[in-house]
Chimera marker file (.cmm) of the C-alpha trace (Angstrom):
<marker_set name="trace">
<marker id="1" x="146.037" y="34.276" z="161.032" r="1" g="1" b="0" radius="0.5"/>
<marker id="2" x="149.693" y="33.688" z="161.038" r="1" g="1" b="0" radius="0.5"/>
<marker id="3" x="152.297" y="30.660" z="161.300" r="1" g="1" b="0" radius="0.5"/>
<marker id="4" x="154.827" y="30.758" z="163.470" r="1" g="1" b="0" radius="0.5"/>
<marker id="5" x="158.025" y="29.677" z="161.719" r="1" g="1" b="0" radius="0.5"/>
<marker id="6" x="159.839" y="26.258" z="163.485" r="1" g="1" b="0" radius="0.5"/>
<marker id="7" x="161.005" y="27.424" z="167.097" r="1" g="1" b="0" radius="0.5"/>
<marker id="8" x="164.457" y="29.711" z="166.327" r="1" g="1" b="0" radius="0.5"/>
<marker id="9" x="161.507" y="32.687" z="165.976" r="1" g="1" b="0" radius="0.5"/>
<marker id="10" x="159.363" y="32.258" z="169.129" r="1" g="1" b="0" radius="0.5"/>
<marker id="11" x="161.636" y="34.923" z="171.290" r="1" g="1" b="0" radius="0.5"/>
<marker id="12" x="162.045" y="37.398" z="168.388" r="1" g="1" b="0" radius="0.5"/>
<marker id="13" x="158.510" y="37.103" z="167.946" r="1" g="1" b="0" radius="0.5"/>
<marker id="14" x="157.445" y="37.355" z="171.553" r="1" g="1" b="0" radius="0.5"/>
<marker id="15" x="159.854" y="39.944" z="172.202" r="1" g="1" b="0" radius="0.5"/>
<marker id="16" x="158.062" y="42.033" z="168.696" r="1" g="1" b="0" radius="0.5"/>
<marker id="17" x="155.048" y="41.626" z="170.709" r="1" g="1" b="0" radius="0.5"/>
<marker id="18" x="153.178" y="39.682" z="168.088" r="1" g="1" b="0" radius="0.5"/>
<marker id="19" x="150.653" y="37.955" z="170.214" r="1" g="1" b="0" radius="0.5"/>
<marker id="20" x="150.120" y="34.255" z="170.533" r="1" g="1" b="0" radius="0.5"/>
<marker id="21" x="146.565" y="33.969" z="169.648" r="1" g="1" b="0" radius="0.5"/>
<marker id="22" x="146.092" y="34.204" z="165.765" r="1" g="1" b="0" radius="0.5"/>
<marker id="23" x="149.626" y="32.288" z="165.375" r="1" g="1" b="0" radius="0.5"/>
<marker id="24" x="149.467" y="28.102" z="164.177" r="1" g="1" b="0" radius="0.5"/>
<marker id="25" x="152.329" y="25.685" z="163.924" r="1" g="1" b="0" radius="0.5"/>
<marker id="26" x="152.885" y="24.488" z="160.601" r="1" g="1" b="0" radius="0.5"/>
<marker id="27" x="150.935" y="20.982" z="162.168" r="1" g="1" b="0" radius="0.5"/>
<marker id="28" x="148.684" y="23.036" z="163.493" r="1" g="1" b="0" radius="0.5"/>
<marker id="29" x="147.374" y="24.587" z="160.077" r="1" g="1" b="0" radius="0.5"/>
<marker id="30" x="148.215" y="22.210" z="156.969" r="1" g="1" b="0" radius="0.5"/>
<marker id="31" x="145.823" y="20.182" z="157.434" r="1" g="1" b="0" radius="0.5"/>
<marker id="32" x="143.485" y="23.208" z="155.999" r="1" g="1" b="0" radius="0.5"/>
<marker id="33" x="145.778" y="23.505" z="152.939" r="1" g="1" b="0" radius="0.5"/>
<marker id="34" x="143.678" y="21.734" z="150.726" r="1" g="1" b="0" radius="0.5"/>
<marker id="35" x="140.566" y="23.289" z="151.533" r="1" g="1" b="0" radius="0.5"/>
<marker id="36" x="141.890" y="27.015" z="151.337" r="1" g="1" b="0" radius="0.5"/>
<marker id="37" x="141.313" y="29.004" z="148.685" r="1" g="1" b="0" radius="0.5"/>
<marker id="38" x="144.429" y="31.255" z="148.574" r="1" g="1" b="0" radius="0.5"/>
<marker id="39" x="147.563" y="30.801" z="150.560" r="1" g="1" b="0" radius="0.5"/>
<marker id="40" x="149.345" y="34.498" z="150.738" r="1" g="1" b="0" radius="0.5"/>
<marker id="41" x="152.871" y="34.398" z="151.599" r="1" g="1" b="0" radius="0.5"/>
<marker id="42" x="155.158" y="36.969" z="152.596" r="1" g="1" b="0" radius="0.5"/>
<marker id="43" x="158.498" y="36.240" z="153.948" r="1" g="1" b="0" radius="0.5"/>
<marker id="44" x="160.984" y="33.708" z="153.763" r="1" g="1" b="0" radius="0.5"/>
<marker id="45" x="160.219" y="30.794" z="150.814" r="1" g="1" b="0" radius="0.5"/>
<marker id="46" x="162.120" y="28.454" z="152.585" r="1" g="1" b="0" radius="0.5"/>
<marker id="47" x="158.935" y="27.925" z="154.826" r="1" g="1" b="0" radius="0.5"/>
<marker id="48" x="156.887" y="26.939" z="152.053" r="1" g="1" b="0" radius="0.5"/>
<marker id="49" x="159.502" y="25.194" z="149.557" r="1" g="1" b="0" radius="0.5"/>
<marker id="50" x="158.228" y="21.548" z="148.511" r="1" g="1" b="0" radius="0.5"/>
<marker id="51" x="161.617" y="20.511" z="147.993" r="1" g="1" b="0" radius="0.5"/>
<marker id="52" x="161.946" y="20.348" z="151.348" r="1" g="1" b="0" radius="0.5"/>
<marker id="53" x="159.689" y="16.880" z="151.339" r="1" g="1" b="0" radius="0.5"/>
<marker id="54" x="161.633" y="15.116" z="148.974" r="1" g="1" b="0" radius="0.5"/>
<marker id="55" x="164.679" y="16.715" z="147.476" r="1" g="1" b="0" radius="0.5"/>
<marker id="56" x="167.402" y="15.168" z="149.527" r="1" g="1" b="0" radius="0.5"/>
<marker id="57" x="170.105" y="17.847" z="147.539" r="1" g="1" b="0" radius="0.5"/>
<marker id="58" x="167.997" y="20.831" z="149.071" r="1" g="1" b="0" radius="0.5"/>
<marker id="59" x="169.604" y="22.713" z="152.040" r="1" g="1" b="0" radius="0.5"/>
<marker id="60" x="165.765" y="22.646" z="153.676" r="1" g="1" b="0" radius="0.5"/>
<marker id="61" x="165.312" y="19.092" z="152.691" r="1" g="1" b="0" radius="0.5"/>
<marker id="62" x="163.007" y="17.640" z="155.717" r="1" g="1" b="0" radius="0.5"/>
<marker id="63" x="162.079" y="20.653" z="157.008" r="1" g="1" b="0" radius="0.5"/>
<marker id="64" x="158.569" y="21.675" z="158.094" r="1" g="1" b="0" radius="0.5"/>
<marker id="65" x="157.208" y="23.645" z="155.697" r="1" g="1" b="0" radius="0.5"/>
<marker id="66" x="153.226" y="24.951" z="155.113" r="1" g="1" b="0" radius="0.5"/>
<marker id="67" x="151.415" y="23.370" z="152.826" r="1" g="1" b="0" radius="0.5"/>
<marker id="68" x="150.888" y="26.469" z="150.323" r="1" g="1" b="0" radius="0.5"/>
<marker id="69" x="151.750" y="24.184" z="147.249" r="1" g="1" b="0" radius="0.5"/>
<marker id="70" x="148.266" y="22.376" z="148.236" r="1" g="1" b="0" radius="0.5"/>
<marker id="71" x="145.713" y="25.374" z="148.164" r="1" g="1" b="0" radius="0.5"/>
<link id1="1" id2="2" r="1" g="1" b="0" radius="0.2"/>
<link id1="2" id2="3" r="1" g="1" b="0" radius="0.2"/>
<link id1="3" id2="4" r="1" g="1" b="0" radius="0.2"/>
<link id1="4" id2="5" r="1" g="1" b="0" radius="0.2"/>
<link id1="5" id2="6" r="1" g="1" b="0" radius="0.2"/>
<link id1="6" id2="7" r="1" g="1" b="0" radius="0.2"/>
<link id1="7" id2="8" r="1" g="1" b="0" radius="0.2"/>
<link id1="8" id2="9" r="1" g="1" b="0" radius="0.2"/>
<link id1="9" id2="10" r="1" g="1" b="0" radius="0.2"/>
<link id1="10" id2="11" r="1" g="1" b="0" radius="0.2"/>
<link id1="11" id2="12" r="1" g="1" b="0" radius="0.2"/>
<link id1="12" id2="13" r="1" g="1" b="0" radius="0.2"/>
<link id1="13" id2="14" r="1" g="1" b="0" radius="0.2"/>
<link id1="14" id2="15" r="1" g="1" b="0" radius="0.2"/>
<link id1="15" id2="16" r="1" g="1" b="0" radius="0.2"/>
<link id1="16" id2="17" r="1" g="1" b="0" radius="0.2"/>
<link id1="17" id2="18" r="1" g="1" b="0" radius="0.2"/>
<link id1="18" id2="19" r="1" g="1" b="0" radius="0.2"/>
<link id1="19" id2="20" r="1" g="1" b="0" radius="0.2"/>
<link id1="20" id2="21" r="1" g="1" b="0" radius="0.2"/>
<link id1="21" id2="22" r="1" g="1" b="0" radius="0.2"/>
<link id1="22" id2="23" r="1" g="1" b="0" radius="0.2"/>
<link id1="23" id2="24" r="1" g="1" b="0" radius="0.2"/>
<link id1="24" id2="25" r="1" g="1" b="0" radius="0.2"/>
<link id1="25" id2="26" r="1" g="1" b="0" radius="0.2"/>
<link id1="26" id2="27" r="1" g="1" b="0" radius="0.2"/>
<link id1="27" id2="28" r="1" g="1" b="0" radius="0.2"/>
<link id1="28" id2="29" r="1" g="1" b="0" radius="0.2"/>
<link id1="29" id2="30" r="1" g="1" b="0" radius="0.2"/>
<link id1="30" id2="31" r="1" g="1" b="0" radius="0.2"/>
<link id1="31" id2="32" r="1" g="1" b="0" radius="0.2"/>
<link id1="32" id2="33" r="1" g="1" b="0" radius="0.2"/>
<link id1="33" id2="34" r="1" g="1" b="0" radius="0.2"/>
<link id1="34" id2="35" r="1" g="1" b="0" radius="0.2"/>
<link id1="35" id2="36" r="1" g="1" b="0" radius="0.2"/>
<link id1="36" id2="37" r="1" g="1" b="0" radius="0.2"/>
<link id1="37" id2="38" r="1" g="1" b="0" radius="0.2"/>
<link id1="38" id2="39" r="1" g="1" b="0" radius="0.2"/>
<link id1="39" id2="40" r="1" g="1" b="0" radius="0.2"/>
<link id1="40" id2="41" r="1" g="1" b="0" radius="0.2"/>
<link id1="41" id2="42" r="1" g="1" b="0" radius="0.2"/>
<link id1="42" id2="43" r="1" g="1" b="0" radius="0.2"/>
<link id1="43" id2="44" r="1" g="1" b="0" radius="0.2"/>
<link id1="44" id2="45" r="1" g="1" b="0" radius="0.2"/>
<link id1="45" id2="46" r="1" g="1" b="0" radius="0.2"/>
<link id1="46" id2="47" r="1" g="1" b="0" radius="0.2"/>
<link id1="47" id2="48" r="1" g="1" b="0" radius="0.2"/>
<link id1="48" id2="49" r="1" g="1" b="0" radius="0.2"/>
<link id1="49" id2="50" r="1" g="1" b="0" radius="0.2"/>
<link id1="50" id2="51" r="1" g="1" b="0" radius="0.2"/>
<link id1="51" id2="52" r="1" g="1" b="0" radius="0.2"/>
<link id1="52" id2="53" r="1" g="1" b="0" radius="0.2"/>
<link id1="53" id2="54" r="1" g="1" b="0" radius="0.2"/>
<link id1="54" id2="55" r="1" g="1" b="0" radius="0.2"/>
<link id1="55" id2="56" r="1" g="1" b="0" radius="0.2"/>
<link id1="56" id2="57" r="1" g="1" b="0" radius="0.2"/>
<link id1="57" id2="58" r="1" g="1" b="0" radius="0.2"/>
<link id1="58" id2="59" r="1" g="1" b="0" radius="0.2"/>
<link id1="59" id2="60" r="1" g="1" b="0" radius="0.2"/>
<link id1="60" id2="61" r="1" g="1" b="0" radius="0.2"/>
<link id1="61" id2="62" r="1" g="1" b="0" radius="0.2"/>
<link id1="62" id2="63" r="1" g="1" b="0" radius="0.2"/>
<link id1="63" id2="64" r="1" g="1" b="0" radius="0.2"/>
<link id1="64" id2="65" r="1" g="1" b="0" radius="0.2"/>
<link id1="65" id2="66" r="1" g="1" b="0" radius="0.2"/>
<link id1="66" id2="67" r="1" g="1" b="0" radius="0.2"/>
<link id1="67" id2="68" r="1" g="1" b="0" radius="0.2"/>
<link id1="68" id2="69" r="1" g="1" b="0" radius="0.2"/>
<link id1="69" id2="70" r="1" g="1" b="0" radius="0.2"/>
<link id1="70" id2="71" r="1" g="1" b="0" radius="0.2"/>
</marker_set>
């Protein structure tokens, strides 16, 4: 299972050939966050930064991120 990263990735994905089926938008999938057991990352942190919910100084602030910080 992946995430698909807010829409600026959809055509490098699609043109990688990842396939659609095992991707989730982040609204898709965090509401499973707290019920995982393990959240592995690998890419850019930005995705998964909880400063983006309320640190209004952040350069991601209000950005959707996944839930990791939750598992």
């Amino acid at each position: 299972m992946a995430v698909r990263l807010p829409g600026h990735m959809n055509v490098p994905l699609t043109r990688a050939g990842v396939p659609n089926d095992p991707i989730f938008e982040f609204a898709e999938i965090n509401s499973e966050s707290e019920i995982a057991g393990v959240a592995p990352i690998t890419g850019a942190n930005d995705g998964v930064n909880p400063s983006a919910r309320r640190d209004t100084s952040s350069p991601v602030y209000r950005t959707p991120i996944l839930n990791a910080d939750k598992t």
